[in-house]
N, C-alpha and C positions, 0 to 999 in steps of 0.2 A: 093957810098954806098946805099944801098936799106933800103930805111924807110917806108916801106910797112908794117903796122901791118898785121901780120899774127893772124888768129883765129883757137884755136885748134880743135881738133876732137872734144876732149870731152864738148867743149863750145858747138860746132856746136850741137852735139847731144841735150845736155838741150834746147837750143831754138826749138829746133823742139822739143822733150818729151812737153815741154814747151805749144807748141802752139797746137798738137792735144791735150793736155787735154782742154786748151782753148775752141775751136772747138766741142768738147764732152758736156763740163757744160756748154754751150751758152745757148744751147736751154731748156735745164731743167729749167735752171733760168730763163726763160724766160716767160716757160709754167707756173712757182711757181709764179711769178709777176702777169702774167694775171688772174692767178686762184684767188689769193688772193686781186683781185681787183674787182672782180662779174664777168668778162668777161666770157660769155659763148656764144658755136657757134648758131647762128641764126638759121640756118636748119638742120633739122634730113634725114637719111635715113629712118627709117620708119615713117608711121602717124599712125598706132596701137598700143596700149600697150603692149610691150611680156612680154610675163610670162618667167623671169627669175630663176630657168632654164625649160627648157620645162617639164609638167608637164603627165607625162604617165595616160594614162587612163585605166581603169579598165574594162573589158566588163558587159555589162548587156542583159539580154535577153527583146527585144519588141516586137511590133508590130506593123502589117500595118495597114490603116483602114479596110481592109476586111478582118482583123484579125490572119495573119501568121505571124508565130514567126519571127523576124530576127533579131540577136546579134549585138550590137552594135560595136563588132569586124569586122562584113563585110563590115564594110566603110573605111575600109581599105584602100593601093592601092591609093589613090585619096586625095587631097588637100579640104577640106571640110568645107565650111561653112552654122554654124550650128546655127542656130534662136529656143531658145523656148520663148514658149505661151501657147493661152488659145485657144479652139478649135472658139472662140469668137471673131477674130484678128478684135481691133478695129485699130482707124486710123493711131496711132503710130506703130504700129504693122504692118500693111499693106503698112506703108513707107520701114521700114525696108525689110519685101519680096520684094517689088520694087526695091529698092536697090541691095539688092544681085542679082537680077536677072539682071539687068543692067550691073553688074560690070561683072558678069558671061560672058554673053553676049559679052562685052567689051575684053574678052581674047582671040577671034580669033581660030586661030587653036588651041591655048591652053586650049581651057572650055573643049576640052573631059575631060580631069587632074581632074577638079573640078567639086564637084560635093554637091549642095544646101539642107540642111538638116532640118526639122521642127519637136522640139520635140513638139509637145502637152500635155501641162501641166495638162489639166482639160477636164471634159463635157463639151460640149455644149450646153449653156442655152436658145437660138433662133433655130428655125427648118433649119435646110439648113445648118447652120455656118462652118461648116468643108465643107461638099460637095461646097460650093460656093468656100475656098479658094484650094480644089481639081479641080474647075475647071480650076481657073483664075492660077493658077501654074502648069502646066503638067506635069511639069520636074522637080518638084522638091518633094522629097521623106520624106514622112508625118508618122512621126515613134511617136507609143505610148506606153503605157503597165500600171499595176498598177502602186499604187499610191507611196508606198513603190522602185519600181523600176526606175521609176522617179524621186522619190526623192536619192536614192543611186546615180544616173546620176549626177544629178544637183551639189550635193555637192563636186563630183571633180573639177567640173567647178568655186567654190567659190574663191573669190576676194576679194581686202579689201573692192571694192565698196559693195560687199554683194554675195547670190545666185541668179542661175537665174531662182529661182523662187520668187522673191523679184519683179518680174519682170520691169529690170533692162530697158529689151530694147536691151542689148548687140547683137553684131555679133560676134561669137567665129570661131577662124579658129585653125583647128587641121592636120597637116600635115598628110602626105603617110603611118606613121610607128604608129598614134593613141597617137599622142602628142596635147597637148593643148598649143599653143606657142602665140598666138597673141588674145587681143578679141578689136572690137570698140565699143564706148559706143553708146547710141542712140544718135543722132544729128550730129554723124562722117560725114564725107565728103565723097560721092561715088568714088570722081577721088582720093581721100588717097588710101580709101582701091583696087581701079585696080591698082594704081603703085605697090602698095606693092605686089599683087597677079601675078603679071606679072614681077615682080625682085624676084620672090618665083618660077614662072615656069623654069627660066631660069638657 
């Protein structure tokens, strides 16, 4: 006599329905346990703040220092980071262009892509002050205009930390398409902002 229990189909089938639901709610539950216990992950893919969601920019019309018009539309095209101040740049100021210029530096065959921007918020109140940071930066493109037009600028760049003309300090980076999607505050880290520039070229 065969005393073999047999298991039917439709058993069989619930244990299997059975176990991938299992299999499905493990990790949810899982994730709702960690979360509701503080655990959060140690490291970020980025070291920037983005601007959630990217934030379109509006054109304005500037100027150069030798005073030709150029729209804030033509920085188009290119990955762009963009520092304002005072034609004045003291020593915080003068970190920050260091900075950028390093990181810039830092991208290799990728710096054509980017490309280093300085609004000029104000006059210059000591003789030289603009010409000195036009020398000590070659390559990097020194854009002004009224006062009114600087200020329509700044104000789409506003944060909860404030404007940047609060003068923040910030390094704001605005993608190819004239988005504002990431800024560092002053005191960022230069090797933050190359990973991040260099997982943006690629």
């Amino acid at each position: 006599m065969n005393t073999e229990s047999k298991v039917s189909p439709a058993g069989s089938g619930r244990w299997v329905l059975l176990l991938v639901a299992v299999m499905f709610f493990l990790p949810v539950i899982g994730a709702i346990v960690l979360f509701q216990s503080g655990w959060r992950p140690q490291s970020q893919v980025n070291h920037g703040e983005l601007v959630i969601p990217a934030r379109p920019l509006s054109d304005v019309a500037l100027t150069t220092p030798d005073g030709q018009v150029r729209r804030f539309s033509q920085l188009q095209k290119k990955w762009t980071m963009l520092y304002f101040g005072p034609a004045d740049c003291d020593s915080g100021c003068q970190h920050q262009l260091y900075l950028m210029r390093q990181v810039h530096i830092a991208q290799g065959p990728g710096a054509d892509r980017v490309q280093r921007v300085y609004i000029v918020t104000g006059v210059a109140t000591g003789p030289g002050s603009l010409d000195v940071l036009l020398k000590d930066y070659p390559n990097m493109q020194f854009l002004t205009g009224p006062a009114d037009a600087i200020g329509q600028l700044a104000m789409q760049f506003q944060l909860p930390a404030g404007s940047p003309l609060d003068r923040l300090g910030r390094v704001y980076l605005v993608d190819p398409a004239g988005n504002l999607m990431m800024s560092y505050p002053a005191g960022a880290e230069g090797e933050g902002m190359r990973r991040d520039l260099a997982r943006l070229l690629k």
